[in-house]
C-alpha positions in Angstrom: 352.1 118.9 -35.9 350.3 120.6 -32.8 353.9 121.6 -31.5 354.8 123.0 -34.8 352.1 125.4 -35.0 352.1 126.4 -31.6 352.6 130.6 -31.5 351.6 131.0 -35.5 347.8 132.1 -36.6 345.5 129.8 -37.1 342.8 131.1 -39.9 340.2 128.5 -40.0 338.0 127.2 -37.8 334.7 125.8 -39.4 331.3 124.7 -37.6 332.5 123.2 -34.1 330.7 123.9 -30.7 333.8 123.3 -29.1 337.5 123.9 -29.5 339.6 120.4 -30.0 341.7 119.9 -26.9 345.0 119.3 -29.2 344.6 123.2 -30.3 344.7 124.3 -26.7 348.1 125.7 -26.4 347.6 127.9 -30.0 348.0 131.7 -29.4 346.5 133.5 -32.9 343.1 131.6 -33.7 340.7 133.4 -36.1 336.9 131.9 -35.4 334.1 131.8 -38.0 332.2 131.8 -34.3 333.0 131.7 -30.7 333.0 127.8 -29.2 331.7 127.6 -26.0 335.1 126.3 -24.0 337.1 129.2 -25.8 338.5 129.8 -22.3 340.4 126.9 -22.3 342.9 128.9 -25.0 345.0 130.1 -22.1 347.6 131.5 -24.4 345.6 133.2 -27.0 347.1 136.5 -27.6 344.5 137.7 -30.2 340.8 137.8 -31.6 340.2 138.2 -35.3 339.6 141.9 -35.6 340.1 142.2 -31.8 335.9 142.1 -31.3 333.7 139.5 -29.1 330.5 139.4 -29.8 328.1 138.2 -27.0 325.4 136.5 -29.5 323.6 135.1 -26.4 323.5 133.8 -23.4 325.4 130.6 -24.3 328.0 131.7 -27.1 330.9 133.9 -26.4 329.7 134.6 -23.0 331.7 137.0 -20.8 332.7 134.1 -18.3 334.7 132.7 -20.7 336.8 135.6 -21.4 338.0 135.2 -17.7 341.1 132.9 -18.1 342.3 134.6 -21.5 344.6 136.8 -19.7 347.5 136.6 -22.4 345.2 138.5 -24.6 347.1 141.6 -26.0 346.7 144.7 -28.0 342.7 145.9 -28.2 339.7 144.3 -27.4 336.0 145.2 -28.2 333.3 143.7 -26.4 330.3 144.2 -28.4 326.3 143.3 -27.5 326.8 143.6 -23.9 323.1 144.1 -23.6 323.1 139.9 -24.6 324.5 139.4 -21.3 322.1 136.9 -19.0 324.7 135.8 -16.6 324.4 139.1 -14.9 325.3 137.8 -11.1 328.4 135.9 -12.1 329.9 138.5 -14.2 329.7 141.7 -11.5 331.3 139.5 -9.2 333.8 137.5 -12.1 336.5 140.3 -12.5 336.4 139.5 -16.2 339.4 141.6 -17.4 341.4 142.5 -14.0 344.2 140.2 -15.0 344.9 141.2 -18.5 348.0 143.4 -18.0 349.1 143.1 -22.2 345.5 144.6 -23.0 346.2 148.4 -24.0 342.9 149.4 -25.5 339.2 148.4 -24.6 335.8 148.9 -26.0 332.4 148.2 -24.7 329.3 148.4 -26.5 325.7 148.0 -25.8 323.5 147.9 -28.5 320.5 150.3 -28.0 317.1 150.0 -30.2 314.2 152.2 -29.9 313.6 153.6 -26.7 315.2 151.3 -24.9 317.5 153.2 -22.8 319.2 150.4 -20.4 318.6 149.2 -17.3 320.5 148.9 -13.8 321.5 145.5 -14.9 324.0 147.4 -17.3 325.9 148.6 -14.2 326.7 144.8 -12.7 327.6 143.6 -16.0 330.1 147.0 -15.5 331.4 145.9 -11.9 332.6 142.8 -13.2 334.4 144.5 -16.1 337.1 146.5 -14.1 340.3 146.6 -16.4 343.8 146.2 -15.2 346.2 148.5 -14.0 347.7 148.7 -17.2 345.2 150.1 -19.8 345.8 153.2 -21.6 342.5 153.7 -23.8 339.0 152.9 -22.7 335.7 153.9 -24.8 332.6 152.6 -23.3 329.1 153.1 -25.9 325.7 152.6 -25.1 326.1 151.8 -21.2 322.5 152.3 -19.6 323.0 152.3 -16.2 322.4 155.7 -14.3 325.7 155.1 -12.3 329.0 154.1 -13.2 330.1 150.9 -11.0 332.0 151.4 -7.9 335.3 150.9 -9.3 334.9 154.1 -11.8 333.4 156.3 -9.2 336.2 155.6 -6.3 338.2 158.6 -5.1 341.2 156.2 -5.6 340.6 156.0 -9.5 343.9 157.4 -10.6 345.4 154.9 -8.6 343.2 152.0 -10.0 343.8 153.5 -14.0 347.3 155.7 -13.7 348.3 155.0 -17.5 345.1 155.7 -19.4 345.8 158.2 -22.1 342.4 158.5 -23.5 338.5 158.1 -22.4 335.4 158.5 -24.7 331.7 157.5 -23.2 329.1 158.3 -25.3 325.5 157.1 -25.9 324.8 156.8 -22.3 322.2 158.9 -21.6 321.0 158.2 -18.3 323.9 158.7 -16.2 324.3 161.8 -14.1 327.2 161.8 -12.5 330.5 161.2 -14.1 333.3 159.1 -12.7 336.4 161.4 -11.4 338.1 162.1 -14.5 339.9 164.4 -13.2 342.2 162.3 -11.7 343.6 160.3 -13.6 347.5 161.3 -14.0 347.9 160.2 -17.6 344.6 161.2 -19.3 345.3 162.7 -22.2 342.3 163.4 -24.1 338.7 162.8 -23.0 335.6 162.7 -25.3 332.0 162.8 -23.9 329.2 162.6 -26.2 325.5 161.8 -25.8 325.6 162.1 -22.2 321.9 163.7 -21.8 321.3 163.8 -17.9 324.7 165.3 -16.9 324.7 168.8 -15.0 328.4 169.4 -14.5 331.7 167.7 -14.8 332.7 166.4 -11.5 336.2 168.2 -10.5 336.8 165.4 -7.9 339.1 166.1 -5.1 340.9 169.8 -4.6 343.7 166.9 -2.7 344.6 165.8 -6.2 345.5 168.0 -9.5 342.9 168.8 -11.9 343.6 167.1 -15.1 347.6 167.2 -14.5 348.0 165.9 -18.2 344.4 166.7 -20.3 345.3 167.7 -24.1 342.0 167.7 -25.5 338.3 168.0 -24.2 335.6 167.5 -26.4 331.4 167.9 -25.0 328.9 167.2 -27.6 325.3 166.1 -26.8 325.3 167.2 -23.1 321.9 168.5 -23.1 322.0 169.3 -19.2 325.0 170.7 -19.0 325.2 174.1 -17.4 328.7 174.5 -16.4 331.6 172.9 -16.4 332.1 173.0 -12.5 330.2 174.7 -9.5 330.7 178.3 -10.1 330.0 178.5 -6.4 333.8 177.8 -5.4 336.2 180.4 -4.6 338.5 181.7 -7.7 341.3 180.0 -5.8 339.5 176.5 -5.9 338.7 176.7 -9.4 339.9 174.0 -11.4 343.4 174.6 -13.8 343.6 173.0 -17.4 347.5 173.1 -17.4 347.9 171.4 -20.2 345.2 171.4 -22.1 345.5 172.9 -25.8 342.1 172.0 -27.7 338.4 172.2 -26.3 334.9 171.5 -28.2 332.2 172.0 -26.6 329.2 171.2 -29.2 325.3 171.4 -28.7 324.8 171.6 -25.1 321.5 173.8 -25.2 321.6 174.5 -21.4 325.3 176.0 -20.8 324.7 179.2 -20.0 328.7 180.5 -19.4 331.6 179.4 -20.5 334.8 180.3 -17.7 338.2 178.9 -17.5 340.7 180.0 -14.8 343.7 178.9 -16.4 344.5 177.3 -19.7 348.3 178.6 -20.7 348.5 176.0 -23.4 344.8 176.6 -25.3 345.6 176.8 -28.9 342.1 175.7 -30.1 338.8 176.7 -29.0 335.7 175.6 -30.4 331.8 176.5 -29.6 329.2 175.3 -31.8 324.9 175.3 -31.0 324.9 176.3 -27.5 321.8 178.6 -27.5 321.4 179.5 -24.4 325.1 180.7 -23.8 325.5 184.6 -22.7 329.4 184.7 -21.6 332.6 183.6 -22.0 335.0 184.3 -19.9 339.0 183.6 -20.6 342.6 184.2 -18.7 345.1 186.4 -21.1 345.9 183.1 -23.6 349.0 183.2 -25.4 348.6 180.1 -27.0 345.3 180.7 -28.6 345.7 180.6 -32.5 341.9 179.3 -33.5 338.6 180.0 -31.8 335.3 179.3 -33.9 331.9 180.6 -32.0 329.2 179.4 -34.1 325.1 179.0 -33.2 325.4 180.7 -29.8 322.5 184.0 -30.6 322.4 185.0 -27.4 326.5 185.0 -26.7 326.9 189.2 -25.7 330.0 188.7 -23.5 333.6 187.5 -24.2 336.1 188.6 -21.7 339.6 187.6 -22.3 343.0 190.0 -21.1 344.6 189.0 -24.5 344.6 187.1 -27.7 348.4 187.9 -28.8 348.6 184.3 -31.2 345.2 184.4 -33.0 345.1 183.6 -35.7 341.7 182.2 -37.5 338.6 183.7 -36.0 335.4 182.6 -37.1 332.3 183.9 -35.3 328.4 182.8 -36.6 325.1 183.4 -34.9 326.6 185.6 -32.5 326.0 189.2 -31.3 327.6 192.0 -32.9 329.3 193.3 -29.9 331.4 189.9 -29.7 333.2 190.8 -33.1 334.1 193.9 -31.7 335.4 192.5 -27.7 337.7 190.0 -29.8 339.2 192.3 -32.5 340.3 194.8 -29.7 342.4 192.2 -27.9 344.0 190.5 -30.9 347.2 191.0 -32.2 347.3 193.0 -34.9 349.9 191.0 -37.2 348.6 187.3 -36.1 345.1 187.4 -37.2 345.2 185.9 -40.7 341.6 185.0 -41.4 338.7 186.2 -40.5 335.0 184.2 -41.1 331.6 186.1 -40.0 328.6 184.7 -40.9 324.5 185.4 -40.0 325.5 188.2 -37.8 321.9 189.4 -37.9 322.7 192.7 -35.9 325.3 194.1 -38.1 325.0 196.6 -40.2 328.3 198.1 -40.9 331.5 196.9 -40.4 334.0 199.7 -40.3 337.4 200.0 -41.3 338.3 200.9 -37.5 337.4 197.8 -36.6 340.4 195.8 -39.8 342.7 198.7 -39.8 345.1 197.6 -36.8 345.0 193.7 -38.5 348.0 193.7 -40.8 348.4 190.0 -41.6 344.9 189.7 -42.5 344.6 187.5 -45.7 341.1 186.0 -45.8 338.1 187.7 -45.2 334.7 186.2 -45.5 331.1 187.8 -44.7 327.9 185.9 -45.4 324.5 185.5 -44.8 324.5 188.7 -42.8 320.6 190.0 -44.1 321.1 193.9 -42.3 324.6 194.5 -43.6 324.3 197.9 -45.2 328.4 199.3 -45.7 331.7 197.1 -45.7 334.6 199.3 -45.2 337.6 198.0 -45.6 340.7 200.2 -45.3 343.4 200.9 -48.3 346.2 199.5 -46.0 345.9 196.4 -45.0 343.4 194.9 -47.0 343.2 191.2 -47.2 344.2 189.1 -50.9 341.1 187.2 -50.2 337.7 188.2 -49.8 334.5 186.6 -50.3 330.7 188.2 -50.1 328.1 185.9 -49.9 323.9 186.7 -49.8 323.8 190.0 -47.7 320.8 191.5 -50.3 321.2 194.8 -48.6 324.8 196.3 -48.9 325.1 198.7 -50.9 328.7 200.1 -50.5 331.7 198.6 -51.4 334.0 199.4 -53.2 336.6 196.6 -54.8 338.9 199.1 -56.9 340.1 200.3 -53.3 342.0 197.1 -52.6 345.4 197.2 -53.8 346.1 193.5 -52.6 342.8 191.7 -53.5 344.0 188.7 -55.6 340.5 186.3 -55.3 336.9 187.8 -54.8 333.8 185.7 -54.5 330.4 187.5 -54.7 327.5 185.3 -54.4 323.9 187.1 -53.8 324.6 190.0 -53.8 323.5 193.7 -55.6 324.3 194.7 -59.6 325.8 197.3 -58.5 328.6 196.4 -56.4 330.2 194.6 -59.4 331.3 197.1 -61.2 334.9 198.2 -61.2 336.1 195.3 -60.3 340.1 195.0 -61.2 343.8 193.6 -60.4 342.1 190.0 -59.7 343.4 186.6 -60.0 341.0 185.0 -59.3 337.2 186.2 -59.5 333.9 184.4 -59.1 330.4 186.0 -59.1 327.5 183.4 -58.1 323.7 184.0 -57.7 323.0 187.5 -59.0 319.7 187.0 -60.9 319.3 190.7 -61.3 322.6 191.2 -63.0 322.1 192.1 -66.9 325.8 193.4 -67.9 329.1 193.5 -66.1 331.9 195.9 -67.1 335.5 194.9 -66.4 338.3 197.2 -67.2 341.3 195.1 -69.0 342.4 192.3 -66.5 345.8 191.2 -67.2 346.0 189.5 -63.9 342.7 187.2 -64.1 343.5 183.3 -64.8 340.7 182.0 -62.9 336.9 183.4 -63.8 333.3 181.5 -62.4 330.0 182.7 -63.5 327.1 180.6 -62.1 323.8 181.3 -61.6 323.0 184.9 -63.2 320.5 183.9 -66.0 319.8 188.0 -66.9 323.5 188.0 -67.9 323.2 188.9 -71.2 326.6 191.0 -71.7 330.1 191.0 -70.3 332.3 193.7 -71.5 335.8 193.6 -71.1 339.0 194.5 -73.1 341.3 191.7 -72.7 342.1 188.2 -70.3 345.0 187.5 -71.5 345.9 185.4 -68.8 342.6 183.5 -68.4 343.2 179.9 -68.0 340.6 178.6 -66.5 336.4 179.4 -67.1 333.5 178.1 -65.4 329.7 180.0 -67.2 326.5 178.1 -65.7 323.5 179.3 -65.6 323.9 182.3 -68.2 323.3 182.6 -71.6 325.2 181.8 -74.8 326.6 185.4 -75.8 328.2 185.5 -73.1 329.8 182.1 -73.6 330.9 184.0 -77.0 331.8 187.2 -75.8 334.6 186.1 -73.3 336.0 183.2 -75.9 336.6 186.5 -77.9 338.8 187.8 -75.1 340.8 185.0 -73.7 341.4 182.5 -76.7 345.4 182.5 -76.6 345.6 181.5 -72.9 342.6 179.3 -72.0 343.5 176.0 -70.7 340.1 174.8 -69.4 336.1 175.3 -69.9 333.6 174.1 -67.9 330.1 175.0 -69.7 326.8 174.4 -67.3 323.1 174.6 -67.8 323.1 177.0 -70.7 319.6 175.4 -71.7 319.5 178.2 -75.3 322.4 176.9 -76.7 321.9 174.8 -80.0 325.5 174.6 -81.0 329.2 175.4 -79.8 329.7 178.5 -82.1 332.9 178.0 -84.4 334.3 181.7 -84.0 335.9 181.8 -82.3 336.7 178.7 -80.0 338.2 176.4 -83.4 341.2 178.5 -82.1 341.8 177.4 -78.9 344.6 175.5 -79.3 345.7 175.6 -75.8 342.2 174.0 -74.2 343.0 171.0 -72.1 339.3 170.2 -70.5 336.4 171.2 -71.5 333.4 170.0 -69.6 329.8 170.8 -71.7 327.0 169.4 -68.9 323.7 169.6 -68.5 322.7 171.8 -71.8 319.1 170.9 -72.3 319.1 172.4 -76.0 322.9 171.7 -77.3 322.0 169.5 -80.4 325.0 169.3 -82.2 329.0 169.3 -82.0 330.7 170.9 -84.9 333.6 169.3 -87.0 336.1 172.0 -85.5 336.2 170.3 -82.2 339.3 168.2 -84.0 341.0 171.2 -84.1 341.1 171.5 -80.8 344.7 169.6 -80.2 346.0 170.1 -76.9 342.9 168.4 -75.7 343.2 165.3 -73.0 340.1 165.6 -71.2 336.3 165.7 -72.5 333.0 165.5 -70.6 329.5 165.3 -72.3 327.2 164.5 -69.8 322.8 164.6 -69.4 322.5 166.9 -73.0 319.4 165.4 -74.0 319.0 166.5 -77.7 322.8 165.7 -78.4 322.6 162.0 -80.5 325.9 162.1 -81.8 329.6 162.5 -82.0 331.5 164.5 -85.0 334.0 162.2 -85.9 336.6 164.5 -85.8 336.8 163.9 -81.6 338.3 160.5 -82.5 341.3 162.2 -84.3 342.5 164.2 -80.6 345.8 162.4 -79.9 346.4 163.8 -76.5 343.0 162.8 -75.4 343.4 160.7 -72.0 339.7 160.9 -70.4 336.3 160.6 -72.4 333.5 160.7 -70.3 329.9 160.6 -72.5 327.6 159.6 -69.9 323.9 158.9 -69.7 323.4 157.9 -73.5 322.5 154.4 -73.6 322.3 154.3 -77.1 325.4 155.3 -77.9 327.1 152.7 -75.3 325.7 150.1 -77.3 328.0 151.4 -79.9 331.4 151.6 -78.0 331.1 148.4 -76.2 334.2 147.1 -75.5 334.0 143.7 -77.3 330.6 144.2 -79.4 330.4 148.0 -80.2 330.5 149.0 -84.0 332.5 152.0 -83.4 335.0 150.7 -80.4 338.1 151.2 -82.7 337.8 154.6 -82.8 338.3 155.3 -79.3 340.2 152.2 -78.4 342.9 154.5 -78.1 341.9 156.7 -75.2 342.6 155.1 -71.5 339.6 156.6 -69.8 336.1 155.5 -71.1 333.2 156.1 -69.1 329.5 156.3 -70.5 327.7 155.1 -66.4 326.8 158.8 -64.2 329.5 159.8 -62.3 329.7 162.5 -59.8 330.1 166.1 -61.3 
């Protein structure tokens, strides 16, 4: 029986201290809990969920992970903080012998303040993997050194196939192990690493990260520069290969300077507050670069930016915008993102004129932006506007190419005029009373939110119009673009229209092509006509939180297309569509999609 199970998984294994001698030579064994002579499975090849959890001193202790040295794939050794053995383990070489292991995790559990101790870093002398790793993420260590075997000059030589690194959560170490090194790293993640200074660029005898990918720094709170910017240019560290770098919320870097990245195709910078320059070699590569939180950035020197093509620059200096645009490309720039640029207060077609592929532009938040000129050729199809209270010229009509515009928070007055759209959306103007919109055969997509003085919307025709979003306004204006866009509406969302009793009859009984229609949230909506029957093309309708509504015209249950019926938050009349016991169950029985519980809207 034993011989006839030897190699195949084992799934069970219920309440014994101790594995049974006759399962000794089994290779899969899935434990409800780890026995205390597991280490006489010599031939296991794998944990349940690859994870050993150090409970205590006395179950699944690391001593008996020792002899397991057929164990393969991953391994996570969790609750390393549980370790009492502490002598025997630095000295145990725990996981030297596993050559199948690819992939290793250790965790300490941290709670409260509790930051570690040096016991952390024996535990960690004992746990030197073999030769043949590739990934390695360590969490939670609370030592203030690495053990020996990490911080040898020799580590490329101990680790020469790991691909990937990620530390994180150990905040009281200062110096980091010689990453730089290692001749197969591909990406390396630090994260939470609160006492480190710099990154240590090891020996100039070996190359600088010969194969490093990606670099990501978040949490580094002491970081102030990536290396000593004491050496000579010709010492400075290379990224040959690199082609992404994040550097996130380190508060003390103060400059930002690479001396050769030909591969960087993705640069991010997000909350580094105290960061004045940035300083870049001519990067051919670079197609992305977001700058966001850095107030007191004044200085980005680059040679060339020939492949950009996503800019997106917040909290930054005004100057910045302008020390970027000069040295892109002209036709790679595609999109271009500026937000709570608090020192702006023009942004002048000189600066967008040169940018032919531009496609997306976006400007928010920016509270002194006065003029936005954008030039007749290019101009970008997209453009979106979003709470800068004090511009006051703009003007839309001057866009041949504009297909989608989003205004949200800003003046009346720029409104006006608007035309050739595809798509148009107008958010948070609570000073706007009437908008004016010359005909608009273009327009399929139209989103009003948020503009409760909107009491009239004049236009001549949508014929087009498919899809209508109003929340926020009033009624008549509900009515005044149903007048204008009946033929071709496919669907309507209606939203927090608290004044409206009813759905008027004229004129939406004639929209036979409405698909959806969504009515939510309309405090005062008491009834639904009989013409909603008419309504044939229908397969999708949402009632949802409209208090005074109590019931259903029975004319809903006649829609044959209807595939989704969602009439949520009424208790009362739930009771009467119950599946088994409901009165009135029949009449929707033939709709797939019930739903009368709160979803998400």
């Amino acid at each position: 029986m034993i011989k006839a199970l030897k190699g195949k998984p084992i799934r069970t294994f219920f309440g014994e201290e101790k594995v049974p001698k006759c399962l000794g030579k089994l290779s899969h064994l899935s434990l409800k809990r780890i026995p205390d002579n597991i280490g006489e499975l010599i031939n296991l090849r794998h944990l349940e969920n690859d994870e050993w959890w150090l409970r205590n001193h006395k179950i699944g202790s690391l001593s008996e992970l020792k002899g397991l040295n057929q164990l393969r794939g991953g391994l996570c050794i969790s609750n390393l903080q549980n370790v009492r053995d502490v002598e025997l383990v630095s000295r145990g070489e725990i996981l030297k012998g596993k050559q199948y292991l690819q992939s290793l995790r250790l965790k300490w559990e941290r709670s409260g303040q509790d930051g570690g101790d040096e016991g952390d870093k024996s535990v960690m002398e004992g746990l030197q993997p073999h030769p043949h790793l590739k990934d390695i993420f360590i969490e939670g260590y609370g030592g203030t050194e690495f053990p020996s075997w990490m911080m040898n000059d020799g580590l490329g030589s101990l680790l020469p196939h790991l691909i990937e690194i990620e530390v994180s959560g150990c905040s009281r170490c200062k110096i980091l192990p010689p990453f730089s090194q290692l001749p197969s790293l591909k990406s390396l993640k630090l994260d939470d690493m609160k006492e480190v200074v710099e990154l240590n660029e090891g020996s100039s005898a070996t190359p600088f990260f010969p194969s490093l990918e990606s670099l990501e720094l978040s949490n580094m709170l002491k970081l102030k520069e990536l290396w000593r910017m004491d050496l000579l240019a010709e010492q400075r560290p290379s990224f040959s290969h690199l082609s992404q770098l994040e550097i996130r919320n380190c508060h003390n870097l103060a400059s930002l300077e690479l001396h050769s990245s030909p591969h960087l195709s993705q640069l991010e910078i997000n909350d580094c507050p105290n960061l004045t320059s940035i300083e870049l070699p001519s990067s051919l590569c670079l197609s992305q670069l977001d700058i966001k939180k850095c107030p007191n950035l004044a200085s980005f020197k680059v040679a060339s930016l020939p492949s950009l093509e996503t800019l997106s620059l917040f909290t930054v200096r005004y100057g910045v915008i302008w020390q970027i645009m000069s040295v892109s490309a002209s036709s790679s720039l595609k999109s271009l993102y500026i937000e709570s640029i608090n020192d702006m207060i023009s942004l002048p077609k000189e600066l967008l004129q040169h940018v032919s592929g531009l496609v997306t532009l976006q400007i928010r938040e920016c509270p002194n932006l006065q003029s936005l000129e954008l030039p007749l050729s290019p101009c970008p199809s997209q453009l979106k506007i979003g709470k800068c209270p004090n511009l006051a010229s703009f003007n839309v009509a001057s866009l041949p190419r504009l297909e989608k515009l989003v205004l949200r928070g800003v003046r009346a007055e720029l409104l006006q005029h608007v035309s050739g759209l595809v798509t148009l959306a107008i958010l948070e103007c609570p000073n706007l009373q009437s908008l004016e919109l010359p005909s608009s055969p273009c327009l399929s997509q139209l989103k009003i939110g948020k503009c409760p003085n909107l009491a009239s919307f004049n236009v001549a025709s949508l014929p087009r119009l498919e899809k209508l979003v109003l929340r926020g306004v009033r009624a008549e204006v509900l009515r005044q673009l149903m007048f204008v866009s009946a033929s071709s509406l496919k669907s309507l969302r209606i939203q927090e229209i608290d004044c409206m009793i009813s759905l008027s009859e004229e004129p939406l009984q004639y929209v036979s092509t409405l698909e959806t229609l969504s009515i939510v949230k309309c405090s005062g909506l008491a009834t639904l006509l009989h013409w909603m029957g008419s309504l044939s093309s229908l397969t999708e309708l949402i009632i949802y939180d409209c208090s005074e509504l109590t019931s259903l015209p029975e004319e809903i249950y006649s829609l044959k297309k209807l595939q989704t019926f969602y009439f949520c938050d009424y208790p009362h009349l739930e009771e009467r569509y119950k599946k088994e016991t409901g009165e009135d169950r029949a009449k929707i029985a033939h709709i797939p999609h019930v739903r009368f519980k709160l979803i998400s809207l």
